[in-house]
Kinemage of the C-alpha trace (Angstrom):
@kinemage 1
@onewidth
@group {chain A} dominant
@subgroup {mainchain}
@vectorlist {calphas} color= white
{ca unk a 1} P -71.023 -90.787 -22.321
{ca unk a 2} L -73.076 -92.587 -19.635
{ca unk a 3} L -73.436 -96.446 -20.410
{ca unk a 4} L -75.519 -98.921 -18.611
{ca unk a 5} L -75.628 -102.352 -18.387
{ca unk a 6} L -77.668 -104.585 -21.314
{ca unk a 7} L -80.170 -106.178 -18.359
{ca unk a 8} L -80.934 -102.545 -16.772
{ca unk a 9} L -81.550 -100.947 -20.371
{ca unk a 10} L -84.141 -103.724 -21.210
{ca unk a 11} L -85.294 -103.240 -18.051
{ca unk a 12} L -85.746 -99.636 -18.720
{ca unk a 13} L -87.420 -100.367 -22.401
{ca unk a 14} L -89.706 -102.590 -20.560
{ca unk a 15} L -90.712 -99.873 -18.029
{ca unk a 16} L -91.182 -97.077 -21.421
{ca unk a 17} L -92.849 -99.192 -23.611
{ca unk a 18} L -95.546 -100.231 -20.879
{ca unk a 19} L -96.504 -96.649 -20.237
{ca unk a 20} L -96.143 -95.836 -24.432
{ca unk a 21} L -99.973 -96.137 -23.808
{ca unk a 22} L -100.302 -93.065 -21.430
{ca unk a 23} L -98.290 -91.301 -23.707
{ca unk a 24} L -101.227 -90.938 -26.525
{ca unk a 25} L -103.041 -89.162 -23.954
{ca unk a 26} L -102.257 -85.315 -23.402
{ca unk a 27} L -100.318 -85.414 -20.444
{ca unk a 28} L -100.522 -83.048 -17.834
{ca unk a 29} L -97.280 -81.797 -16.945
{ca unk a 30} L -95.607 -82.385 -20.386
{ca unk a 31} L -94.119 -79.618 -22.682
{ca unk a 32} L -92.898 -79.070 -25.408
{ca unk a 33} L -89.621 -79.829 -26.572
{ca unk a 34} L -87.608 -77.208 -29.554
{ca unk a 35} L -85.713 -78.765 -31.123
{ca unk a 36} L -82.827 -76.802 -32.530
{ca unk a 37} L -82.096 -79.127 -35.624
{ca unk a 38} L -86.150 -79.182 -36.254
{ca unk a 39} L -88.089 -76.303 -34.400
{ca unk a 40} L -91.286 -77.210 -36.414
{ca unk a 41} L -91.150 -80.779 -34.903
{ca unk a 42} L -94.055 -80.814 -32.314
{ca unk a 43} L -91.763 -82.525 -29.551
{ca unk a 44} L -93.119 -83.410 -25.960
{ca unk a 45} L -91.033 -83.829 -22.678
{ca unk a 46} L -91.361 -85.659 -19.902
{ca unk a 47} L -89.096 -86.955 -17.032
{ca unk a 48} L -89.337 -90.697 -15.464
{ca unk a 49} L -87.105 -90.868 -12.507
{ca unk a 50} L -83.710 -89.449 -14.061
{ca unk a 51} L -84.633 -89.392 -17.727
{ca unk a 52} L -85.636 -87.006 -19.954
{ca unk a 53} L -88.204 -88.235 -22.992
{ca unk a 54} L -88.165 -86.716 -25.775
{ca unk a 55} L -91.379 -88.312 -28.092
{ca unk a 56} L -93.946 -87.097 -30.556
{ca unk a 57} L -97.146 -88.802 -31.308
{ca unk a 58} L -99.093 -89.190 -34.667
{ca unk a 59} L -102.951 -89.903 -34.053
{ca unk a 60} L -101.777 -92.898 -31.710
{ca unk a 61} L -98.428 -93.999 -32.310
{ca unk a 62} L -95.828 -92.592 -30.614
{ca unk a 63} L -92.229 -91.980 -31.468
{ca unk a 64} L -89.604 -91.666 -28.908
{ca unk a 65} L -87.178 -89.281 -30.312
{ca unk a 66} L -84.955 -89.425 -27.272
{ca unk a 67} L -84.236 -90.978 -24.115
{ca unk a 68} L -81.816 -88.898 -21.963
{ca unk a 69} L -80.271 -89.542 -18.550
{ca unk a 70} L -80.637 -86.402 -16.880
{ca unk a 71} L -77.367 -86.924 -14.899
{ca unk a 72} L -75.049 -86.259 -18.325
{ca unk a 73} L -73.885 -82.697 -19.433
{ca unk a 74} L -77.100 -81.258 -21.232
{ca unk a 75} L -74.816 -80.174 -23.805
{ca unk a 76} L -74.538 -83.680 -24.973
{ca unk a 77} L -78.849 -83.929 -25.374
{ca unk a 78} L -78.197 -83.589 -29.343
{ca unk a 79} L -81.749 -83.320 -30.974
């Protein structure tokens, strides 16, 4: 397990939840995401700079399911 200091993951919340905005909008370049514990979940992926987001949006809110550092095993992305 990958674990990052407390001041970079705020800094990295900071960074997500300013562009939560953009992710209301259909994004071009996002797809979906199948989940193998819920395939009928309508999950969305995209990738800022080494992480994988995992999210779903409702009218607009959206719901980050996941945030995944892309440099861990993908066999740990449990979702």
């Amino acid at each position: 397990m990958l674990v990052i200091g407390e001041d970079k993951a705020y800094e990295l919340i900071e960074k997500i939840i300013s562009k939560t905005d953009l992710l209301t909008q259909p994004i071009v370049g996002s797809t979906r995401y199948v989940s193998d514990k819920n395939p009928d979940i309508n999950y969305q992926k995209i990738v800022f700079k080494h992480f994988l987001i995992i999210f779903r949006s409702e009218g607009h809110i959206v719901y980050i399911n996941k945030i995944f550092d892309c440099r861990q095993n993908p066999k740990n992305l449990n979702l």
